[in-house]
N, C-alpha and C positions, 0 to 999 in steps of 0.2 A: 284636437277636437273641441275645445274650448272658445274657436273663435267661430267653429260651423256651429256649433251650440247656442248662440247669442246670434248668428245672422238667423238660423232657424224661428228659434223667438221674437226677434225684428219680425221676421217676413208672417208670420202669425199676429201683427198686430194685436197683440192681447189678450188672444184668443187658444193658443197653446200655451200648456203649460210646459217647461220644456228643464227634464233634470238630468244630472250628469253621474256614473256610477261609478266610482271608482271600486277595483276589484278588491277580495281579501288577501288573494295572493298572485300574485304572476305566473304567468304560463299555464300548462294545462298538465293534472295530474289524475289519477281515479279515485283518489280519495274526494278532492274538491275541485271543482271546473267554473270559471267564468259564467256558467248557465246555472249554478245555485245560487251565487248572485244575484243575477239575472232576475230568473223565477223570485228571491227572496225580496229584491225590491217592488217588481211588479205588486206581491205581494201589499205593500208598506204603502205604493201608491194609492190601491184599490180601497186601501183601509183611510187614509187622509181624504181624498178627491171620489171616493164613490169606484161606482164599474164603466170607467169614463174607457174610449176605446185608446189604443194607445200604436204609435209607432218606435220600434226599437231601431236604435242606427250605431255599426258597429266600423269598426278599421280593424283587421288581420284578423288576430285571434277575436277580436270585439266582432268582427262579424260573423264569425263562425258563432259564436254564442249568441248572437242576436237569430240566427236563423234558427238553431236548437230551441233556442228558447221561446221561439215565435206560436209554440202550440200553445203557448199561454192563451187563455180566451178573452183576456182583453186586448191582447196584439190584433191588429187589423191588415198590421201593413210592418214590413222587415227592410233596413238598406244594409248590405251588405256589402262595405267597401273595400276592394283587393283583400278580399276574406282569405284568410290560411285554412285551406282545408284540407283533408286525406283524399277528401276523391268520394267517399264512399260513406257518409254522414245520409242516411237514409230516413228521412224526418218526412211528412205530408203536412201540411197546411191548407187546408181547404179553406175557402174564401176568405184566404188573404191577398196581399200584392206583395210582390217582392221584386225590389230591385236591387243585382249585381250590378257593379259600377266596379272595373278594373284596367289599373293602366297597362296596357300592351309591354310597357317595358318593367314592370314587376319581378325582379328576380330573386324575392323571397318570397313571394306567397304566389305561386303557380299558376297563372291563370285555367291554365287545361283545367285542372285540380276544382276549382271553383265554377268551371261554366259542366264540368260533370254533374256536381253535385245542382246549379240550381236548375240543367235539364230536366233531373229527374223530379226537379220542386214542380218542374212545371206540370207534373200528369195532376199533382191535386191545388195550385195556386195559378194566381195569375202571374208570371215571371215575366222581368225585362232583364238580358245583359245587356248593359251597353260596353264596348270598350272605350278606353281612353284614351288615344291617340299621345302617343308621349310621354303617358303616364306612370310612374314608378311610383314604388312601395310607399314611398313618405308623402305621395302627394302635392309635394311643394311647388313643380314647374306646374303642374296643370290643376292647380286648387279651384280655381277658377269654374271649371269645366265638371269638378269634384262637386263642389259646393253646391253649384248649379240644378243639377241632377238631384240631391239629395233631398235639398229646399223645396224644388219642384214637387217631388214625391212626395214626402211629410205634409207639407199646403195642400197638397191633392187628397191625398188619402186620410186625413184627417180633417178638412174642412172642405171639402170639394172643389172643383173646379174656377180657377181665378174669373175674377166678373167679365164681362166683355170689355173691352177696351183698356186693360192694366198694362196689356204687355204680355201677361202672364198667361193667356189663353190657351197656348199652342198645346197640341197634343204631348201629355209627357208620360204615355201609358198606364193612367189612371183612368180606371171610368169612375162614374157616379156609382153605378150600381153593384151589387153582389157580382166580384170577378171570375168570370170562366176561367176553369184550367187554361192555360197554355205557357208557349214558350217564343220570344220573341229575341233577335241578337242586332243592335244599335250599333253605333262606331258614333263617337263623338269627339 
């Protein structure tokens, strides 16, 4: 996550702030979970940088807590990539965006599993899956394509739409405005 951490920043020209969390503890328990982190920096953020709006971007269990933790009200925008989830993580987000980004060939963190869970994101956010053609748990053969998606997202949803002529124009299922519910399924 540390080198999409630093392309994100690049492609933000100077204009995101862009910080990296490491958890208290590994894995997921009921005592402590990855989204009190979560919440507790968001928190830390709000206090340094003001009530600036924020996007959270997670891998496995980092996604599943980025989308828990997406009710935070300075979250605007959620990437959840090959997110490990139960299925049944019943969270609303209302005008947020959310995009699932998972590779097809994932056989630890479940796709079915994840496009359940951000169906049901989609009655109150605006949701994208895309798949990822090729793509497995670690990311590595198709980072590329990972990266891509993520970048697009975050630039979008946090500084709107790339100028005309960058390159970067194309539709990446961000609008400008406050996003309608729905649910839309990509292949990339």
């Amino acid at each position: 996550m540390i080198p999409l951490a630093r392309r994100i920043a690049r492609a933000g020209r100077g204009e995101l702030a862009v910080y990296r969390l490491l958890n208290t503890y590994r894995g997921w328990d009921t005592a402590h979970t990855p989204v009190d982190d979560a919440l507790w920096a968001l928190g830390q953020l709000e206090g340094e940088l003001g009530p600036l709006p924020v996007c959270l971007v997670g891998h496995s269990l980092g996604g599943r807590a980025a989308v828990l933790a997406g009710t935070h009200p300075q979250v605007s925008g959620v990437v959840a990539l090959n997110a490990w989830t139960y299925g049944n993580e019943h969270v609303r987000l209302p005008g947020r965006r959310v995009l699932f980004a998972h590779g097809d060939e994932d056989r630890i963190a479940p796709l079915e599993r994840a496009l359940k869970v951000a169906s049901s994101l989609g009655r109150s956010a605006r949701v994208t899956f895309t798949v990822v053609n090729g793509g497995k748990h670690a990311m590595i053969r198709s980072s590329r394509s990972f990266e891509r998606l993520t970048i697009d997202f975050v630039t979008g949803a946090l500084l709107g739409p790339a100028p005309a002529g960058t390159g970067a124009e194309e539709d990446n299922g961000v609008e400008a405005a406050r996003p309608a519910p729905g649910f839309a399924i990509e292949h990339a």
